[in-house]
C-alpha positions as CSV (number, residue, x, y, z in Angstrom):
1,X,2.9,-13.3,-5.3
2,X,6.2,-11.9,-6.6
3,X,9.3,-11.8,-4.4
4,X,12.5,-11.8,-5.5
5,X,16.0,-10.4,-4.0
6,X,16.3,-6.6,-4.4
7,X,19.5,-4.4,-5.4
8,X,20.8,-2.1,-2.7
9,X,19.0,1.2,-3.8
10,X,20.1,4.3,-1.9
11,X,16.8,6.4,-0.7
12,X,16.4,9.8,0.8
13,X,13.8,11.0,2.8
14,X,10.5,11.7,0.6
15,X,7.3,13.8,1.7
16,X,3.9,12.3,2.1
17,X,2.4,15.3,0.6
18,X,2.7,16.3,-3.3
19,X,3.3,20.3,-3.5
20,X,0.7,23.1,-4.5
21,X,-2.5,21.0,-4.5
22,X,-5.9,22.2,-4.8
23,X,-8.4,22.1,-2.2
24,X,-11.7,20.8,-3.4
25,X,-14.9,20.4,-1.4
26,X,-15.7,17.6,0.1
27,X,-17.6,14.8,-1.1
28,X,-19.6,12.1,0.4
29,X,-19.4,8.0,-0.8
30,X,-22.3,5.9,-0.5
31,X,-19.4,3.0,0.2
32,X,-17.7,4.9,3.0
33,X,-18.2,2.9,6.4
34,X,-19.7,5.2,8.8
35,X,-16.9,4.4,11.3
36,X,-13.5,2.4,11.3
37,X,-14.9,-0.6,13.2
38,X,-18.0,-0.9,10.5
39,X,-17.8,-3.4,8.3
40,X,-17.6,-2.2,4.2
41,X,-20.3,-3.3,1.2
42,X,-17.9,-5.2,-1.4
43,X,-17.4,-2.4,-4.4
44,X,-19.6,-3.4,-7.5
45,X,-17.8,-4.6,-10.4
46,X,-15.0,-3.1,-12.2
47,X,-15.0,-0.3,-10.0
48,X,-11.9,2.1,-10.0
49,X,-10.2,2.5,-7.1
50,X,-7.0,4.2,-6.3
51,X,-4.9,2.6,-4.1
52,X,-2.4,4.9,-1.8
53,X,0.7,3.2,0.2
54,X,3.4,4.4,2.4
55,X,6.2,2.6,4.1
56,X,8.0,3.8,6.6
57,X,10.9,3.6,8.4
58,X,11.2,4.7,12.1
59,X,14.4,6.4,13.5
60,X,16.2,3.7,15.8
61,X,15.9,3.9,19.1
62,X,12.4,6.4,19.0
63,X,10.5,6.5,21.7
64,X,8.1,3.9,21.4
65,X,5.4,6.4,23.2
66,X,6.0,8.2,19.8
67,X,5.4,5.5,17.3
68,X,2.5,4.4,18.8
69,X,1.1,8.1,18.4
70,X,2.1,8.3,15.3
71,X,0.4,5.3,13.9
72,X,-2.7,6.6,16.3
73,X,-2.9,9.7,14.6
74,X,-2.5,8.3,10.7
75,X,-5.2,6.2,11.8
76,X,-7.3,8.7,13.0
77,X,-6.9,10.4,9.2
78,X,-10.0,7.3,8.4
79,X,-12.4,9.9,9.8
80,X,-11.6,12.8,6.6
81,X,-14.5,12.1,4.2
82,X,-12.4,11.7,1.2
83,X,-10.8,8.4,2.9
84,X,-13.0,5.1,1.8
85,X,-10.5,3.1,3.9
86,X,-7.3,3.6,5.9
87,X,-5.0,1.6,7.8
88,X,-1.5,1.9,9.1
89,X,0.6,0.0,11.8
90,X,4.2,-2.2,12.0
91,X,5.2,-4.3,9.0
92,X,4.9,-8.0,10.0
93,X,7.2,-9.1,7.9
94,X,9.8,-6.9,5.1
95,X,11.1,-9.8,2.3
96,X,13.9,-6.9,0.7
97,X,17.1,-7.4,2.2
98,X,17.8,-4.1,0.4
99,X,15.3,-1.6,2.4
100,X,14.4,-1.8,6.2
101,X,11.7,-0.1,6.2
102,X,9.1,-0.6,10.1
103,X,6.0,0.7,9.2
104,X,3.0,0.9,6.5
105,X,0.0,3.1,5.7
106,X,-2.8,1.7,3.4
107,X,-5.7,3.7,1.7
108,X,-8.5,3.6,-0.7
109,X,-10.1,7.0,-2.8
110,X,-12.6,6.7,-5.3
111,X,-10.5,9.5,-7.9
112,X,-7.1,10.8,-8.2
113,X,-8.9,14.1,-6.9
114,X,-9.5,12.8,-3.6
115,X,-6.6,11.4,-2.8
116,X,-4.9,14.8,-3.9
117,X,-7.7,16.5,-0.6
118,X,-6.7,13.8,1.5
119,X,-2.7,15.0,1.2
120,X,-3.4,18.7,1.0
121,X,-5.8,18.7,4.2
122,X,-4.7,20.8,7.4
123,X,-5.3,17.4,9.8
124,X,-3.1,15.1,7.3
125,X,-0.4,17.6,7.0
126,X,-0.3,18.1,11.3
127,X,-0.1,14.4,11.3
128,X,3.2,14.1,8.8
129,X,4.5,17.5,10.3
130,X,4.1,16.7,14.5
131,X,4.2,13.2,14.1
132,X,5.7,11.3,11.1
133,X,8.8,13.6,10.0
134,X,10.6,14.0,13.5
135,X,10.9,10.1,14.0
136,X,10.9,8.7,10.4
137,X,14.6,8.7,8.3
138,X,12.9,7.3,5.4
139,X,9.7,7.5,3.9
140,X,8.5,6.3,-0.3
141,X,4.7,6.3,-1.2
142,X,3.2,4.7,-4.3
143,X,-0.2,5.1,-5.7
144,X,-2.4,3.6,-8.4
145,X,-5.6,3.1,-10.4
146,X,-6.9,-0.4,-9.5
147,X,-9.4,-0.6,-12.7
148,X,-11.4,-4.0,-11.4
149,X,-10.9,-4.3,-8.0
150,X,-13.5,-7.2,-6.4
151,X,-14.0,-7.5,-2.6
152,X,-14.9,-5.7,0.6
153,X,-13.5,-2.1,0.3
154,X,-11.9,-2.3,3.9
155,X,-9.6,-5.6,4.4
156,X,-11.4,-7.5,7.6
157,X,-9.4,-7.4,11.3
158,X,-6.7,-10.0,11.0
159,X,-6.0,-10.0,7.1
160,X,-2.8,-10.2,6.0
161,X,-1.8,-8.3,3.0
162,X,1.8,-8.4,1.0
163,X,2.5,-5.6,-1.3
164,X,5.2,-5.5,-4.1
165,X,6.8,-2.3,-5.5
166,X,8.2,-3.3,-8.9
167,X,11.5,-0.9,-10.2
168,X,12.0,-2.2,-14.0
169,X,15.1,-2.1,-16.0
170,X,15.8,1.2,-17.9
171,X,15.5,0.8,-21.7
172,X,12.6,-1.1,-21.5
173,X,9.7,-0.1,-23.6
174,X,5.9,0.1,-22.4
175,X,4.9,-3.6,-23.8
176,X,7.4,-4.7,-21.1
177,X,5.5,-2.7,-18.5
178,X,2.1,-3.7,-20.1
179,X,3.6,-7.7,-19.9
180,X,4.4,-7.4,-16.0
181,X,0.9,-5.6,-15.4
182,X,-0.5,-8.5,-17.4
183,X,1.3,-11.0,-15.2
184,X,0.5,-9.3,-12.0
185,X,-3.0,-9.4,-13.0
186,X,-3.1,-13.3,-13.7
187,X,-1.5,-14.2,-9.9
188,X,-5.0,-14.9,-8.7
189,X,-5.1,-17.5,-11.0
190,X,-2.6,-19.4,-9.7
191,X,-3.3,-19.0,-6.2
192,X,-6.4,-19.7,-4.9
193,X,-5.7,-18.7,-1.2
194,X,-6.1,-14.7,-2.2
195,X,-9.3,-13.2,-1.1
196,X,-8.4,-9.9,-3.3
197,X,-5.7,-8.7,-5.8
198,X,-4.8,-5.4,-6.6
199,X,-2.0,-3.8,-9.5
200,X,-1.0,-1.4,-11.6
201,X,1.7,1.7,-12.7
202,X,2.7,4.5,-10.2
203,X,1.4,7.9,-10.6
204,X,3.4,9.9,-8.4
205,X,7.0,8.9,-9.8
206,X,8.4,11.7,-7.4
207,X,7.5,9.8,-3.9
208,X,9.0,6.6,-5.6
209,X,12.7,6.3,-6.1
210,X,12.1,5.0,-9.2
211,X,9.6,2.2,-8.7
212,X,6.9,2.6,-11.0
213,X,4.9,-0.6,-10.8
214,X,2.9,-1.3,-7.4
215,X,0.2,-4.4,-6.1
216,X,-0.7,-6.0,-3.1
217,X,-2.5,-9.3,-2.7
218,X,-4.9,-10.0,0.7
219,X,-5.5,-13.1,1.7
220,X,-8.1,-14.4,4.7
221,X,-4.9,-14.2,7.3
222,X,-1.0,-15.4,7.9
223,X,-2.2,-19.2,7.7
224,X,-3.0,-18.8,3.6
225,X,0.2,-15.9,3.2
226,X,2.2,-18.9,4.5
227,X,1.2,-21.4,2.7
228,X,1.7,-20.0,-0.5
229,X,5.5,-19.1,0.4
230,X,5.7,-22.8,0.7
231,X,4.4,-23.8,-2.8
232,X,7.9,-23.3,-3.8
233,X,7.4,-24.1,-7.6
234,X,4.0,-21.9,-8.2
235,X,5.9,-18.9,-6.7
236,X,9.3,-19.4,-8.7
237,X,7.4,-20.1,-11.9
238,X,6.3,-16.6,-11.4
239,X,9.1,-14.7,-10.8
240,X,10.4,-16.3,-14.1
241,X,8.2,-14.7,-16.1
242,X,9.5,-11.0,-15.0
243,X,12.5,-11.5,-13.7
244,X,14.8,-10.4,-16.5
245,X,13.1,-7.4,-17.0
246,X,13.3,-6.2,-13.2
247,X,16.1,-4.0,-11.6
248,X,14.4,-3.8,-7.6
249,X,11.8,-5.1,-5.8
250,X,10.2,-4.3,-2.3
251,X,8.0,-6.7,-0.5
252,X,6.2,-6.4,2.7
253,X,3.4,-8.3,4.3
254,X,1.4,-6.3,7.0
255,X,-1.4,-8.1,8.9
256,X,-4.4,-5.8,9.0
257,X,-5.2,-4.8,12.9
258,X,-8.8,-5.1,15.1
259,X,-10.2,-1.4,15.0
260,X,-9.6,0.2,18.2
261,X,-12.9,0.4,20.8
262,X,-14.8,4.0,20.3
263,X,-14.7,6.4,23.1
264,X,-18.2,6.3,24.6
């Protein structure tokens, strides 16, 4: 997987939410788990899925009461019946000297549209209003169209995922961009230990600063991330190939949590 040193990159605070969206009624998914703690049928072949992340970062010195109802409460967001999977909690590990962000949120939609009625919804915007603005100095979001995404939906309890926000060079023209996303797409390849990979360009440029090429890469758990940190000369042979033609990157790994026990 990608990781390289990042440039310092100044970032102001960014909503969760983009502006003026339209509601839309809700659909059902045949692929949506019936609960958080339910396990999810893989997705059939070359099924689009968009991918939605958020990294935060959490004031120092909050309450640590707060932060654990705030990443309750994004949590609880799994339950809208847009969301086909949703996780958030503490960063295990941020790789960009550059950025300090604490905290992640991962989801899954099956359209653009859904993910637009997941933002605009009353309970997600409570959530970022009550819970995720007054304790977070910091916040970027990156989504994406993974066009052949293979695997379980929902990442199993104890997976451990590493995401990688790409910021390219300016000047470059799109068969750089389309030669990065070509790389991205062949890291499987190369590394056997990853259960599922996932790439492609940003679609809401405005929640980025600027980074406009996203993927993560989940692997059974931290045993198999490891390892593949320590194949020293399969990692660096890949941050050749895209080096030159990147400005910033951001990498965080995030170890996916046990769903918490339902209130009987």
């Amino acid at each position: 997987m990608l990781c390289v040193s990042a440039r310092p990159f100044v970032s102001t605070p960014a909503s969760l939410s983009p502006p003026n969206l339209v509601r839309h009624p809700k659909p059902s998914f045949p692929f949506k788990s019936p609960c958080f703690c339910c396990s999810s049928p893989p997705l059939p072949a070359k099924m689009q899925t968009v991918e939605h992340v958020v990294l935060f970062k959490v004031k120092d010195n909050t309450e640590p009461s707060k932060v654990n109802a705030m990443i309750s409460r994004l949590n609880g967001l799994t339950s809208l019946d847009q969301v086909l999977h949703l996780s958030a909690g503490p960063i295990y590990r941020n790789r960009s000297s550059a950025f300090s962000f604490t905290h992640l949120l991962h989801s899954r939609y099956r359209t653009k549209e859904d993910l637009s009625v997941y933002s605009a919804h009353p309970n997600h915007l409570s959530v970022v209003e009550d819970s995720v603005l007054p304790i977070c100095e910091d916040i970027m979001a990156i989504d994406w169209v993974a066009d052949d995404l293979h695997g379980p939906l929902v990442p199993r309890s104890g997976a451990a995922m590493r995401v990688t926000f790409l910021k390219l060079k300016e000047g470059l023209g799109n068969g750089v961009k389309g030669e990065v996303l070509r790389v991205l797409g062949g890291i499987r390849n190369s590394f056997a230990s990853i259960d599922q990979i996932s790439f492609g360009e940003n679609f809401s440029l405005a929640r980025a600063k600027g980074f406009s090429i996203a993927s993560l890469a989940i692997f059974p758990g931290l045993t198999e991330l490891h390892a593949l940190d320590s194949n020293v000369e399969a990692v660096k042979a890949q941050k050749e190939k895209v080096k030159d033609s990147l400005e910033s990157v951001i990498v965080v790994d995030y170890v996916f949590p046990p769903p918490k026990a339902a209130n009987l």
